[in-house]
Gaussian input, Z-matrix of N, CA and C with variables (Angstrom, degrees):
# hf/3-21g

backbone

0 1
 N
 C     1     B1
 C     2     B2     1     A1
 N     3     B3     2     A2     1     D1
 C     4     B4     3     A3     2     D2
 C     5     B5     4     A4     3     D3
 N     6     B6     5     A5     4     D4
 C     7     B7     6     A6     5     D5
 C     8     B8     7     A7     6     D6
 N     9     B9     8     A8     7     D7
 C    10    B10     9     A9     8     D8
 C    11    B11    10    A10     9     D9
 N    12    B12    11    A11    10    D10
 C    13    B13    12    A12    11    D11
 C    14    B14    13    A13    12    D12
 N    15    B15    14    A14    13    D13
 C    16    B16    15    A15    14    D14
 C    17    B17    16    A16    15    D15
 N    18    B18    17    A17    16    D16
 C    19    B19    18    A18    17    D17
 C    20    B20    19    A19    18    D18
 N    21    B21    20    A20    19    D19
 C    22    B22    21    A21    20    D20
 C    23    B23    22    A22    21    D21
 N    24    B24    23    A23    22    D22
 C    25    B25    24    A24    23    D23
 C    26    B26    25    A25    24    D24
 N    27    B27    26    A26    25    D25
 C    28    B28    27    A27    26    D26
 C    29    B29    28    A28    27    D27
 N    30    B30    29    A29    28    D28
 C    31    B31    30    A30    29    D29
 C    32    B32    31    A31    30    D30
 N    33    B33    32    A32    31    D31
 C    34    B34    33    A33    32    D32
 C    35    B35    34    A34    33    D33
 N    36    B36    35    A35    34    D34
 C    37    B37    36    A36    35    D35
 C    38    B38    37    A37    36    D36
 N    39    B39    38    A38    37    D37
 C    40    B40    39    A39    38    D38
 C    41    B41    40    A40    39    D39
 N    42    B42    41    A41    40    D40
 C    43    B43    42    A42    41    D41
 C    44    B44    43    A43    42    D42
 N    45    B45    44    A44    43    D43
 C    46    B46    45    A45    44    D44
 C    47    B47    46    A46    45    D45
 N    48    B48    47    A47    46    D46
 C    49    B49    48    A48    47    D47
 C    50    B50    49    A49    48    D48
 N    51    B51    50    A50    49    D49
 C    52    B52    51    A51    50    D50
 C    53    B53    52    A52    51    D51
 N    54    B54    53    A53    52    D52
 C    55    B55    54    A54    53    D53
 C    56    B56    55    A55    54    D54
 N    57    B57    56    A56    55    D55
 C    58    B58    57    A57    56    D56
 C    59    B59    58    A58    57    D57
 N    60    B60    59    A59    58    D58
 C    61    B61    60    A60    59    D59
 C    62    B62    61    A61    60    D60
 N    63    B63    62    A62    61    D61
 C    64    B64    63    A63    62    D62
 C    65    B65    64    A64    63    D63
 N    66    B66    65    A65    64    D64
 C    67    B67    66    A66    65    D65
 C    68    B68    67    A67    66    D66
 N    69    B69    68    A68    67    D67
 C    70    B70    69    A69    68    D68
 C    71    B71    70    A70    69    D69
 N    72    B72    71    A71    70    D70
 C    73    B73    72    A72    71    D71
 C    74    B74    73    A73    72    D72
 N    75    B75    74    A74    73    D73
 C    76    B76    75    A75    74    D74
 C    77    B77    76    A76    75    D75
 N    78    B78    77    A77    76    D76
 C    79    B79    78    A78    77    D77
 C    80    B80    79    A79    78    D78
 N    81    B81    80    A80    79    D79
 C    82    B82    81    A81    80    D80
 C    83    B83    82    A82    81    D81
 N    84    B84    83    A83    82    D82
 C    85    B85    84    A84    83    D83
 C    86    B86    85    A85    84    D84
 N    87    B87    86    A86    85    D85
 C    88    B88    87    A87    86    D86
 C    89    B89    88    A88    87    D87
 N    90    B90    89    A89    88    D88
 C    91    B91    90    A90    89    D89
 C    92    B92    91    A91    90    D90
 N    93    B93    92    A92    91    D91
 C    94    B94    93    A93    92    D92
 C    95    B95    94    A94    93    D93
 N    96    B96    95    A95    94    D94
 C    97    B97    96    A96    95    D95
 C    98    B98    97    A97    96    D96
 N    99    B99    98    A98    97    D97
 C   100   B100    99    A99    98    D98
 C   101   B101   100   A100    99    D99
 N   102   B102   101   A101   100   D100
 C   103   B103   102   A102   101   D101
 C   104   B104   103   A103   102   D102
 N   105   B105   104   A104   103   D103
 C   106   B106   105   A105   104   D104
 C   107   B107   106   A106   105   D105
 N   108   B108   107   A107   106   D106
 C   109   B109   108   A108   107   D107
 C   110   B110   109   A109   108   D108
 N   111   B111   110   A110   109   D109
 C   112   B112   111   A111   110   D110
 C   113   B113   112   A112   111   D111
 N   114   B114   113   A113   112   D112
 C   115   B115   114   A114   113   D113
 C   116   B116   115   A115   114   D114
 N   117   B117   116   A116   115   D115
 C   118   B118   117   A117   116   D116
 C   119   B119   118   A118   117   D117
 N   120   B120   119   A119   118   D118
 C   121   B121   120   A120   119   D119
 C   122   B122   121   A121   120   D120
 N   123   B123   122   A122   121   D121
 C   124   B124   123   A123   122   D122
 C   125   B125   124   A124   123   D123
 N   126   B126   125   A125   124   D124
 C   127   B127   126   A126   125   D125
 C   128   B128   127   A127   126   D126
 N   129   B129   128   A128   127   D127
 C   130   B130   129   A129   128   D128
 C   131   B131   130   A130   129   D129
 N   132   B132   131   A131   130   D130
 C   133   B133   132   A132   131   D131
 C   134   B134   133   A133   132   D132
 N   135   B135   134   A134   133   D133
 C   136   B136   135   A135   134   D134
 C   137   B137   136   A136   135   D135
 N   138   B138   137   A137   136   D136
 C   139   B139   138   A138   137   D137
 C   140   B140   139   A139   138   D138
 N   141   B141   140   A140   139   D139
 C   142   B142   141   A141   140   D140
 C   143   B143   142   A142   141   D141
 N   144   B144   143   A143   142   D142
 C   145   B145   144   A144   143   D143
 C   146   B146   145   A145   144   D144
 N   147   B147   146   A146   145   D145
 C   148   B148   147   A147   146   D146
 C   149   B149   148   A148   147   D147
 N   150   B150   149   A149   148   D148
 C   151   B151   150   A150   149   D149
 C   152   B152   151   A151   150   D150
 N   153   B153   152   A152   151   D151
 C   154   B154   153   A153   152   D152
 C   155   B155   154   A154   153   D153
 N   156   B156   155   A155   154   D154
 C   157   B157   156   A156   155   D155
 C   158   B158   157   A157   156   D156
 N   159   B159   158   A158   157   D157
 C   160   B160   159   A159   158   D158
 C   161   B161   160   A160   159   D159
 N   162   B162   161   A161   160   D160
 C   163   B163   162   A162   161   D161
 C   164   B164   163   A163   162   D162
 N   165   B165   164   A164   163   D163
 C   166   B166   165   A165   164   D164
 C   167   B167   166   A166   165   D165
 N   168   B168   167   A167   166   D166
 C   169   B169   168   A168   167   D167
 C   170   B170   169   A169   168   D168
 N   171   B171   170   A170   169   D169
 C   172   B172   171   A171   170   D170
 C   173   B173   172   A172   171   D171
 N   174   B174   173   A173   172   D172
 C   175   B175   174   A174   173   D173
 C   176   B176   175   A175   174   D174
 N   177   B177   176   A176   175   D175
 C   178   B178   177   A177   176   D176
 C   179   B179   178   A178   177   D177
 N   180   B180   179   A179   178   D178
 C   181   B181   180   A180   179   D179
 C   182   B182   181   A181   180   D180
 N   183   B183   182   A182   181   D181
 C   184   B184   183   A183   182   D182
 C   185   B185   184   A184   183   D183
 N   186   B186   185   A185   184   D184
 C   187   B187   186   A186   185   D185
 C   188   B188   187   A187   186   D186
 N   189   B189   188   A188   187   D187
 C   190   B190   189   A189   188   D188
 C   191   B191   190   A190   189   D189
 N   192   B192   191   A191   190   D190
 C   193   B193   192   A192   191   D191
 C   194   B194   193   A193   192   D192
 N   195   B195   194   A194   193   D193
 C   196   B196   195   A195   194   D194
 C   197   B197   196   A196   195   D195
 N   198   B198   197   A197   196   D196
 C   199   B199   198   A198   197   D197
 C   200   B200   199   A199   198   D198
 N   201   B201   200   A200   199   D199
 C   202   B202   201   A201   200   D200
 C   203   B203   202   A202   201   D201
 N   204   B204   203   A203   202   D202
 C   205   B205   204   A204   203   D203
 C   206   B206   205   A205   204   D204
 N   207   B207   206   A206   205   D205
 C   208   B208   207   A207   206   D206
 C   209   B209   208   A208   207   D207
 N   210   B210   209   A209   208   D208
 C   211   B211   210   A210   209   D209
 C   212   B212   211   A211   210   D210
 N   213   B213   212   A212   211   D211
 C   214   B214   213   A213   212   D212
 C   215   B215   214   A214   213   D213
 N   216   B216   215   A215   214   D214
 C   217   B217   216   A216   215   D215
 C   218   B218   217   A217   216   D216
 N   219   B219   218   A218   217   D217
 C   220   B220   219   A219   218   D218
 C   221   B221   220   A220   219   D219
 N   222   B222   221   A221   220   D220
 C   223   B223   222   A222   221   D221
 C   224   B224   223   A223   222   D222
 N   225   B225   224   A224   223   D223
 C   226   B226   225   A225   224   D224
 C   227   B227   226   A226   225   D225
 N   228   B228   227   A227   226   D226
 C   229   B229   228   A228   227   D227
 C   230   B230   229   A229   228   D228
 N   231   B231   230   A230   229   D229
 C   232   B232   231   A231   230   D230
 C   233   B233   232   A232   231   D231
 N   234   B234   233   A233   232   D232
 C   235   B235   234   A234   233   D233
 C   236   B236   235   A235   234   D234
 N   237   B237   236   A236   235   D235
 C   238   B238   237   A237   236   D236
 C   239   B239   238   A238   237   D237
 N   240   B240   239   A239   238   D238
 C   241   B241   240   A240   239   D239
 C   242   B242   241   A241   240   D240
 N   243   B243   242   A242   241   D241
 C   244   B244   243   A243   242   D242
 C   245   B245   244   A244   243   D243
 N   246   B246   245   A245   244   D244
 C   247   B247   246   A246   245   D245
 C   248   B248   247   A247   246   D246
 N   249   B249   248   A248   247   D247
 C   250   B250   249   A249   248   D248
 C   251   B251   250   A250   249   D249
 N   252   B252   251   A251   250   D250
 C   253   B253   252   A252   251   D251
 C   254   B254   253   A253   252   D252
 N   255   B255   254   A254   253   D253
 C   256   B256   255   A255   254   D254
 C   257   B257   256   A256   255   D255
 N   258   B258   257   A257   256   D256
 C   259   B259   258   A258   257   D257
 C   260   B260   259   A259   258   D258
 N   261   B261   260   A260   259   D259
 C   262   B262   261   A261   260   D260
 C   263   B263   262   A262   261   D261
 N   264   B264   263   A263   262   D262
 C   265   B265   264   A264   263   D263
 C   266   B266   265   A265   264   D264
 N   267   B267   266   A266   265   D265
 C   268   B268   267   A267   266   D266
 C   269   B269   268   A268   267   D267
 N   270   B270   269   A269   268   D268
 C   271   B271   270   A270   269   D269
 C   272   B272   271   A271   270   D270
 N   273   B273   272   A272   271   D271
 C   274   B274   273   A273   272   D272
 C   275   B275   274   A274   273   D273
 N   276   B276   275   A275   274   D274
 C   277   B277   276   A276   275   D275
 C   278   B278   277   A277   276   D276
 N   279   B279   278   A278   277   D277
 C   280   B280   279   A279   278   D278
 C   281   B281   280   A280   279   D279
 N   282   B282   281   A281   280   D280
 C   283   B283   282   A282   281   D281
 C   284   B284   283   A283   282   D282
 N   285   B285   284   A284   283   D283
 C   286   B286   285   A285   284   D284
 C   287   B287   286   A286   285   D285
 N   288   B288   287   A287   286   D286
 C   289   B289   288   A288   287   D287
 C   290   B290   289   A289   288   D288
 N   291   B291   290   A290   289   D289
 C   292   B292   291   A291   290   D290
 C   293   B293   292   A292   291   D291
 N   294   B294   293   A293   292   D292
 C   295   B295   294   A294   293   D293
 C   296   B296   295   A295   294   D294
 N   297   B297   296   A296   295   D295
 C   298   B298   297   A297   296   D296
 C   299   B299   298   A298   297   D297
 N   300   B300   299   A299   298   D298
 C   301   B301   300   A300   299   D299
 C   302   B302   301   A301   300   D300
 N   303   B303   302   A302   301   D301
 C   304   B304   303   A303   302   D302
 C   305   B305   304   A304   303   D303
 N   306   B306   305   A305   304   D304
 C   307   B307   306   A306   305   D305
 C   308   B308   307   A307   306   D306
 N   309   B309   308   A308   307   D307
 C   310   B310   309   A309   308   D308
 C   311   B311   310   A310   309   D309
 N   312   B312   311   A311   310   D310
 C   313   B313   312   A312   311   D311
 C   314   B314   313   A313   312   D312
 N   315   B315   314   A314   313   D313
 C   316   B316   315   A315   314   D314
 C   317   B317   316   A316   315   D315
 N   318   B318   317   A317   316   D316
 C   319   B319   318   A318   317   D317
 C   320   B320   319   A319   318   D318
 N   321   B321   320   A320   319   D319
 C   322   B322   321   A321   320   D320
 C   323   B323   322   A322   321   D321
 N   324   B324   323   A323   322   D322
 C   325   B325   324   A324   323   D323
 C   326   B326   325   A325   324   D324

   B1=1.4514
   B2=1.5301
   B3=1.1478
   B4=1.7153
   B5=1.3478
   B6=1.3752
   B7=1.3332
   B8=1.7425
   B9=1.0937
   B10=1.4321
   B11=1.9926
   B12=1.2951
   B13=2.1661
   B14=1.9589
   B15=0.8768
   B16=1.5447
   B17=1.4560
   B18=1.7354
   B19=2.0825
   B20=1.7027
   B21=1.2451
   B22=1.5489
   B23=1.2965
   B24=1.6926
   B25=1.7511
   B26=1.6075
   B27=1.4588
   B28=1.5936
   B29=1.6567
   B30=1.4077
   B31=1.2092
   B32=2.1492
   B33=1.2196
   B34=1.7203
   B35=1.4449
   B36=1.6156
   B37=1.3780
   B38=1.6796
   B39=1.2511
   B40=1.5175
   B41=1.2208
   B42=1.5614
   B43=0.6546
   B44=1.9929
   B45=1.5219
   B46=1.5753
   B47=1.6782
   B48=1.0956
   B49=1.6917
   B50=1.7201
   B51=1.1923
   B52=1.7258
   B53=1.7555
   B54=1.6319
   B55=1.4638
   B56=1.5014
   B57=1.5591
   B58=1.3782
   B59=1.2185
   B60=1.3769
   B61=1.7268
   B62=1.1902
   B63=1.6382
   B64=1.7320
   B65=1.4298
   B66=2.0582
   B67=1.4339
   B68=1.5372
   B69=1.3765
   B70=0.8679
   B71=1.7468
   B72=0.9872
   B73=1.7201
   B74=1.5537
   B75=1.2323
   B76=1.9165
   B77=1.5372
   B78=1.4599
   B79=1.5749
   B80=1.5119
   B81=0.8043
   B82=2.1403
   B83=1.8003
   B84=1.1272
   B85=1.7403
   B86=1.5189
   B87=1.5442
   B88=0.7423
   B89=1.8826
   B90=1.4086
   B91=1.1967
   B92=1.5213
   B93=1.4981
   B94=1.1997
   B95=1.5426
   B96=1.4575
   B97=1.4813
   B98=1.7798
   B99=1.7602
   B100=1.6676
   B101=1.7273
   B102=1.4746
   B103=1.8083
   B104=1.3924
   B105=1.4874
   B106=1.7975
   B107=1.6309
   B108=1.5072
   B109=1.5187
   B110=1.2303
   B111=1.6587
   B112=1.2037
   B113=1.6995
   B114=1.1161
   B115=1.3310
   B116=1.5292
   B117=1.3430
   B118=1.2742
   B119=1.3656
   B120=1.4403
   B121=1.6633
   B122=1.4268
   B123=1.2937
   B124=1.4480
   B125=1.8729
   B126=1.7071
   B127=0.8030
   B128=1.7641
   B129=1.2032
   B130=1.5862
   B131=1.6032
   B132=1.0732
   B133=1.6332
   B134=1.7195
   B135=1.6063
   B136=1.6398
   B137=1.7124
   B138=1.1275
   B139=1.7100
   B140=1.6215
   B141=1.6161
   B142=1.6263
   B143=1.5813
   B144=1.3313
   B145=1.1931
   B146=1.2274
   B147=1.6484
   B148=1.4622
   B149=1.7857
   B150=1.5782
   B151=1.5467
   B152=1.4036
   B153=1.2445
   B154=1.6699
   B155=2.0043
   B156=0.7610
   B157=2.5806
   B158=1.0792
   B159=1.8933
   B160=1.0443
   B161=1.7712
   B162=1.7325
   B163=1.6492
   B164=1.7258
   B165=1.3389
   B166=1.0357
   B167=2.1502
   B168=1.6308
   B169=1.3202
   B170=1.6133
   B171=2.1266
   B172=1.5231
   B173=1.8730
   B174=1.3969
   B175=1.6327
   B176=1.2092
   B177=1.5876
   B178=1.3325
   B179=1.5770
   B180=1.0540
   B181=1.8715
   B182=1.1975
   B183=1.3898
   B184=1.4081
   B185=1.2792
   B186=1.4994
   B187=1.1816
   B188=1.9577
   B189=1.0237
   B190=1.7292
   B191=1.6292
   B192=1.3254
   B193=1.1830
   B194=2.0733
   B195=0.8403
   B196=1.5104
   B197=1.7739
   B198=1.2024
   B199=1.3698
   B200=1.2021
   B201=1.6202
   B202=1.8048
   B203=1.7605
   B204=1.3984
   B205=1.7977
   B206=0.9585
   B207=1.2700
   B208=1.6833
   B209=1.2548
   B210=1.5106
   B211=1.4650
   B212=1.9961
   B213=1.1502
   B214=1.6739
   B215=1.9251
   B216=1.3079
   B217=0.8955
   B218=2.1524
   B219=1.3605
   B220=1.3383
   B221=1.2190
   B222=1.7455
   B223=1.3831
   B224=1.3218
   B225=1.3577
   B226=1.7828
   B227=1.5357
   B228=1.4916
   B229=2.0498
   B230=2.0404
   B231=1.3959
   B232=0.7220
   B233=1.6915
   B234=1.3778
   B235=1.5747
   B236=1.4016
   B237=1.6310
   B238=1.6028
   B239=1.7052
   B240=1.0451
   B241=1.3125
   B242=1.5392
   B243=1.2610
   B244=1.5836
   B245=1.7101
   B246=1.3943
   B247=1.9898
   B248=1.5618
   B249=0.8042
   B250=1.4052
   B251=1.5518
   B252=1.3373
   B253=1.3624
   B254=1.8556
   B255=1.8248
   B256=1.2957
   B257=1.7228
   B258=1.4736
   B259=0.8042
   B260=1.5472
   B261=1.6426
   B262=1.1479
   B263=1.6874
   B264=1.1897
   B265=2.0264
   B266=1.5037
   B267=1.4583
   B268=1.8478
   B269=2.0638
   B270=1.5546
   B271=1.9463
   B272=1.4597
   B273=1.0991
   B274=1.2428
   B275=1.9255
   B276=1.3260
   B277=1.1019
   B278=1.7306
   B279=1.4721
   B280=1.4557
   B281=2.1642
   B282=1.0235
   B283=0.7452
   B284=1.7767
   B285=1.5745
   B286=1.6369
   B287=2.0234
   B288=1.5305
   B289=1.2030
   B290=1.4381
   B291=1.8324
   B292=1.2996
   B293=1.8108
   B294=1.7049
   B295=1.3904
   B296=1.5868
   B297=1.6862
   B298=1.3247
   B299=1.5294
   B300=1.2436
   B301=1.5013
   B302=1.5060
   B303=0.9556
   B304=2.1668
   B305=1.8164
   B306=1.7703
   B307=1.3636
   B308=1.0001
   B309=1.0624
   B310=1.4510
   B311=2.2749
   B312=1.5371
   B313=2.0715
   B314=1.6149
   B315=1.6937
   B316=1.2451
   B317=1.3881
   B318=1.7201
   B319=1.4081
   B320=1.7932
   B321=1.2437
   B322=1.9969
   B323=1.1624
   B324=1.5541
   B325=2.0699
   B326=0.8242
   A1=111.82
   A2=114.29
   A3=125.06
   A4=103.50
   A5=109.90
   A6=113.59
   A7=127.83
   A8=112.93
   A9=123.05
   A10=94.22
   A11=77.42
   A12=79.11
   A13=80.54
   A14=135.40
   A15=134.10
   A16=112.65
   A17=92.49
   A18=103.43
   A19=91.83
   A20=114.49
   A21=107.16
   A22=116.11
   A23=112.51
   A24=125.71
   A25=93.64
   A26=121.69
   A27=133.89
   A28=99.87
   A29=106.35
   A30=122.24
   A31=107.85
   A32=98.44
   A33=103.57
   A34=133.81
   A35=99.41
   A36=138.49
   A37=81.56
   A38=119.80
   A39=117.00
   A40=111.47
   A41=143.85
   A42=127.66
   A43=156.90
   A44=94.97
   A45=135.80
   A46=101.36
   A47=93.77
   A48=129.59
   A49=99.79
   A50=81.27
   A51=92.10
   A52=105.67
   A53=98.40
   A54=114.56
   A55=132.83
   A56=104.42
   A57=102.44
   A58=155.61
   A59=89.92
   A60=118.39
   A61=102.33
   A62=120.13
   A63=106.18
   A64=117.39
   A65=109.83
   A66=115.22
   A67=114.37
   A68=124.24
   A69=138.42
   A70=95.97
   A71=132.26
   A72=136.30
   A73=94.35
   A74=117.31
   A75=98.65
   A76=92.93
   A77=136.63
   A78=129.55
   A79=98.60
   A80=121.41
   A81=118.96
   A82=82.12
   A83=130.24
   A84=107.81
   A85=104.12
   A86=130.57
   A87=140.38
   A88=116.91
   A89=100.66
   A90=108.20
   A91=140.97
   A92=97.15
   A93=103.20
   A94=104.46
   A95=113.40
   A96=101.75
   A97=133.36
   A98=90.69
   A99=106.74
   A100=99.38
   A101=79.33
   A102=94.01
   A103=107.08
   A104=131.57
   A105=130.97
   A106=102.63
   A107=132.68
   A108=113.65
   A109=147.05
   A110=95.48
   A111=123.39
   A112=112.92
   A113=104.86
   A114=127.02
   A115=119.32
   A116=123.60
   A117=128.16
   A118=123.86
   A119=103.26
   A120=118.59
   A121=119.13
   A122=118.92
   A123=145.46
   A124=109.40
   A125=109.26
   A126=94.85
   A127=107.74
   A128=111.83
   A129=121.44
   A130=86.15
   A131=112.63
   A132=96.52
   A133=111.75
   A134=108.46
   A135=109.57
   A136=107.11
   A137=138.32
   A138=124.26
   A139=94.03
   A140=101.60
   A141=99.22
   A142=115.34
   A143=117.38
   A144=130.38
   A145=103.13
   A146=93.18
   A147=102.01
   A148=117.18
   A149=97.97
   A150=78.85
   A151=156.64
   A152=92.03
   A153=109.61
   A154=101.02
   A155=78.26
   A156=75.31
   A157=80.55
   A158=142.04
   A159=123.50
   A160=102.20
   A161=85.59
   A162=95.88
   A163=137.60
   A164=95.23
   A165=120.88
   A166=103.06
   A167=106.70
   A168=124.44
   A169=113.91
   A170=109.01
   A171=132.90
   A172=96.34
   A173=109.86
   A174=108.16
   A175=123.89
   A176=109.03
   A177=118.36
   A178=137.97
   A179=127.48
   A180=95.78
   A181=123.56
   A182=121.83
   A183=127.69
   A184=106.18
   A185=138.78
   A186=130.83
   A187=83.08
   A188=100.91
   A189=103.90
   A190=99.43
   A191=107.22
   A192=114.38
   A193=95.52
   A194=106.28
   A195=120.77
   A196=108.46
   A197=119.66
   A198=128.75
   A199=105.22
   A200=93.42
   A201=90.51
   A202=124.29
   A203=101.19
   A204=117.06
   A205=116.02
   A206=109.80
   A207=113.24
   A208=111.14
   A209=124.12
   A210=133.94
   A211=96.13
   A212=107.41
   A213=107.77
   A214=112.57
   A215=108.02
   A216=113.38
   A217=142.94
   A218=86.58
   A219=86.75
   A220=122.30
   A221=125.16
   A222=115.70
   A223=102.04
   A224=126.61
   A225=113.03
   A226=124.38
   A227=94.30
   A228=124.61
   A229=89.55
   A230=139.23
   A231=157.28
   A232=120.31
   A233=108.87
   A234=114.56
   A235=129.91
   A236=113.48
   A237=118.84
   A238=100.57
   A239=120.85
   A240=106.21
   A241=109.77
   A242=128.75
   A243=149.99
   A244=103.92
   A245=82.37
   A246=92.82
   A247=105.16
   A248=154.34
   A249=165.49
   A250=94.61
   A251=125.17
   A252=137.37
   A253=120.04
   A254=92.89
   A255=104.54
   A256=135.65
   A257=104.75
   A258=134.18
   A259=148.74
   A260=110.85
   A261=154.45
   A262=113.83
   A263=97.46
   A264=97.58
   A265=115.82
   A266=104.21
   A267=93.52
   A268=90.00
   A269=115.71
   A270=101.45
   A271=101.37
   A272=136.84
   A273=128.27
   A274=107.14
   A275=129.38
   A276=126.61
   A277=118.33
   A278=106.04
   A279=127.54
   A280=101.56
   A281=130.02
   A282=123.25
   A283=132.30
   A284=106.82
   A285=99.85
   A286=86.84
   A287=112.80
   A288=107.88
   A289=112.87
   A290=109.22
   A291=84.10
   A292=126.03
   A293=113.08
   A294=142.65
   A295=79.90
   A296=134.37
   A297=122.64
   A298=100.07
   A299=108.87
   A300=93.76
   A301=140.87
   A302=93.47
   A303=115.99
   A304=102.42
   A305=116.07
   A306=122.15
   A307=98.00
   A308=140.76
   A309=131.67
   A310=98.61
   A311=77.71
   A312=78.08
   A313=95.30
   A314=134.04
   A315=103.19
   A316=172.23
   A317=78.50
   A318=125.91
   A319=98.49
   A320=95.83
   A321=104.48
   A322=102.74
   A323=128.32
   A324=130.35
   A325=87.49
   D1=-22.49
   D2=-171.42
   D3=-72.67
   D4=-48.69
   D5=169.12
   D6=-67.24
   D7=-38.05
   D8=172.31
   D9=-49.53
   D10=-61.35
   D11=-143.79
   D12=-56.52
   D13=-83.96
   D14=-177.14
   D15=6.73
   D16=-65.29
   D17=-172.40
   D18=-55.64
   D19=-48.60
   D20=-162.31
   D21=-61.37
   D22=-53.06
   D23=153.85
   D24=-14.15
   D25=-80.82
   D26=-143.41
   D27=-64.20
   D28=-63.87
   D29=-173.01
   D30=-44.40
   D31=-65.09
   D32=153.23
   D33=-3.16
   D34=-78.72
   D35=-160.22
   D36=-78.63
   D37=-90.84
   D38=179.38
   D39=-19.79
   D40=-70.54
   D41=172.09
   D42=-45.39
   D43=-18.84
   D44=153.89
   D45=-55.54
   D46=-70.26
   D47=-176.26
   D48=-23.17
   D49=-43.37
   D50=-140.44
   D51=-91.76
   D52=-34.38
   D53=156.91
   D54=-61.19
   D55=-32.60
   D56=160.62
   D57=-70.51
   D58=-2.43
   D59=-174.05
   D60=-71.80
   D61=152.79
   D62=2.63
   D63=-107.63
   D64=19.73
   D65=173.66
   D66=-64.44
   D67=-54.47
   D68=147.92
   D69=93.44
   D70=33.78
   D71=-154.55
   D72=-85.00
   D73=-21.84
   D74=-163.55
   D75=-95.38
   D76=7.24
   D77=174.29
   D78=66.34
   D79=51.30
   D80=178.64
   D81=-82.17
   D82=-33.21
   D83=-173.10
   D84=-53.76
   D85=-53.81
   D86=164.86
   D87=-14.36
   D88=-76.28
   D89=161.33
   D90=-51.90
   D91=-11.92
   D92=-174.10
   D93=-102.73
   D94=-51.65
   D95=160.77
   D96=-29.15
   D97=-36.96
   D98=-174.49
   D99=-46.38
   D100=-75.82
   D101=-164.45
   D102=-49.50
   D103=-65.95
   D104=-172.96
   D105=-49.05
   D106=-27.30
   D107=152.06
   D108=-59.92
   D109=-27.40
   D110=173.02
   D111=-66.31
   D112=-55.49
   D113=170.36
   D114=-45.40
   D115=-57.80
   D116=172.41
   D117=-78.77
   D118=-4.21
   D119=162.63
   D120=-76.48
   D121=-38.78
   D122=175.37
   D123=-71.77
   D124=-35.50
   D125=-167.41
   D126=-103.86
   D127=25.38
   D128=176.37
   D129=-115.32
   D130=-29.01
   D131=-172.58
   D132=-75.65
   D133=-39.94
   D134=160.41
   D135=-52.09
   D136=-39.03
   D137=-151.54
   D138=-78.04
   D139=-40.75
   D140=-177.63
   D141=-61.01
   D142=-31.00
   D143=-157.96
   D144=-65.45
   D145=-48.59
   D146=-166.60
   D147=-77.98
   D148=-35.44
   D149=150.22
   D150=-61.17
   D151=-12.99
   D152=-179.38
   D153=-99.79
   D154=-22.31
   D155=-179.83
   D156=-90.04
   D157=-83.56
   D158=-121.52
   D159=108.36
   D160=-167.00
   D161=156.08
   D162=-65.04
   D163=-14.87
   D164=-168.78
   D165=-68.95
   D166=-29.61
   D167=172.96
   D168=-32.60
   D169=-45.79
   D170=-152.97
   D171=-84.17
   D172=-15.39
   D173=179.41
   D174=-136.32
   D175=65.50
   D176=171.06
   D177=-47.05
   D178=142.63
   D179=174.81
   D180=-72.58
   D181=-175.98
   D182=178.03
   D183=-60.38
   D184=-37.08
   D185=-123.77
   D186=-119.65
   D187=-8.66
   D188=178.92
   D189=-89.39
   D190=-47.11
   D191=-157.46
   D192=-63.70
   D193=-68.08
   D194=162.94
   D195=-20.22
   D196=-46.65
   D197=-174.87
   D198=-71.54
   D199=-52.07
   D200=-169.89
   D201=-69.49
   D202=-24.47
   D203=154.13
   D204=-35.18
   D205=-63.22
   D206=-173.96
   D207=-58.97
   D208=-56.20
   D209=-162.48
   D210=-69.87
   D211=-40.50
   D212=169.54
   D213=-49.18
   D214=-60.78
   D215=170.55
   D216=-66.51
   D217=-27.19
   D218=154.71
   D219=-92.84
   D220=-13.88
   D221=169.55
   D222=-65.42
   D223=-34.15
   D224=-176.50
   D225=-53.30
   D226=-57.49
   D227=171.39
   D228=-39.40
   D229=-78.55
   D230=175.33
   D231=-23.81
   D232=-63.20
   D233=143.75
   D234=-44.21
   D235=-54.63
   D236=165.44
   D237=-48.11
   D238=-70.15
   D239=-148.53
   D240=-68.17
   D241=-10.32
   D242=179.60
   D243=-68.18
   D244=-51.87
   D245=170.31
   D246=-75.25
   D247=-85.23
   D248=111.74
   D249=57.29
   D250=-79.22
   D251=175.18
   D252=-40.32
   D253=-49.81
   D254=172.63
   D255=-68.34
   D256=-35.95
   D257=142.97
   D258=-23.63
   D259=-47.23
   D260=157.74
   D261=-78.33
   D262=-66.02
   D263=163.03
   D264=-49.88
   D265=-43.35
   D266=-161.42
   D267=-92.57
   D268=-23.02
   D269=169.45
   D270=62.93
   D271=45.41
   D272=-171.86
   D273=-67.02
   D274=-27.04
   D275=176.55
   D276=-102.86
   D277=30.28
   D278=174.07
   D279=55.14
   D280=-4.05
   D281=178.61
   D282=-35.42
   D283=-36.03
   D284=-162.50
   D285=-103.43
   D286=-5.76
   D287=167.76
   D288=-68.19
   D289=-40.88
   D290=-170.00
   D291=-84.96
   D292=7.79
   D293=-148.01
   D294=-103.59
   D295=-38.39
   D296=-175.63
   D297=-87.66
   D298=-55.79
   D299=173.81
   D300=-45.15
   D301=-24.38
   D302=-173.11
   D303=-78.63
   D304=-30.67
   D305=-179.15
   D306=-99.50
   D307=-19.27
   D308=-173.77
   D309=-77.91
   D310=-44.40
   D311=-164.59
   D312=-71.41
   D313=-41.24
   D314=146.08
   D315=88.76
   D316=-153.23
   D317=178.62
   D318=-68.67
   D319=-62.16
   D320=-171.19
   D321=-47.39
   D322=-51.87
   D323=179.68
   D324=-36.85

C-alpha cells in the first residue's frame, strides 16, 4: 500500500507539475521529486521483500495492510508539509513579505 499511495502522490503532483508550466510559482517540482523518491524507496523495499516472502509478498494481512496505509499516508502529509515549508521560505508570490511588512508599518503608528 506504501507503494501504491506514493506512485499516486507522484503521479498527482507531476501531473499539477506539469500543468503549471512554465510559471511554475507553487514549486510542485519540488513535490514531485518528494513523492517519485518516495516511490522508488518503497519500490526497492517491495523487490527485497519480495525476495525474502516469496509469493506469499501478493497476500498480506489485514492488519499489515492497515499499517502500511497509514505509513503511505503519512509519508504523503510529510512531503506536503516539506513543500509547504519550502514554499513559504522561498514566497514566490511575495505574499508573507508583504504580511511582515504591513505589521511591521503598523506596529511603528
Amino acid at each position: 500500500m506504501t507503494l501504491l499511495i506514493s506512485v499516486f502522490a507522484a503521479v498527482i503532483s507531476t501531473a499539477l507539475w506539469y500543468k503549471s508550466l512554465p510559471s511554475n510559482e507553487m514549486r510542485l517540482g519540488t513535490l514531485c521529486w518528494l513523492y517519485w523518491g518516495a516511490s522508488l524507496m518503497w519500490l526497492v523495499d517491495a523487490i527485497f521483500e519480495y525476495t525474502e516472502l516469496g509469493a506469499e509478498y501478493f497476500t498480506p494481512a489485514a492488519a499489515d495492510m492497515l499499517n502500511d496505509t497509514f505509513l503511505g499516508l503519512t509519508v504523503v502529509a510529510l512531503g506536503m508539509v516539506i513543500w509547504i515549508v519550502r514554499l513559504l521560505i522561498a514566497d514566490p508570490k511575495g505574499v508573507l513579505k508583504k504580511v511582515i511588512l504591513a505589521t511591521k508599518t503598523a506596529s511603528s503608528h
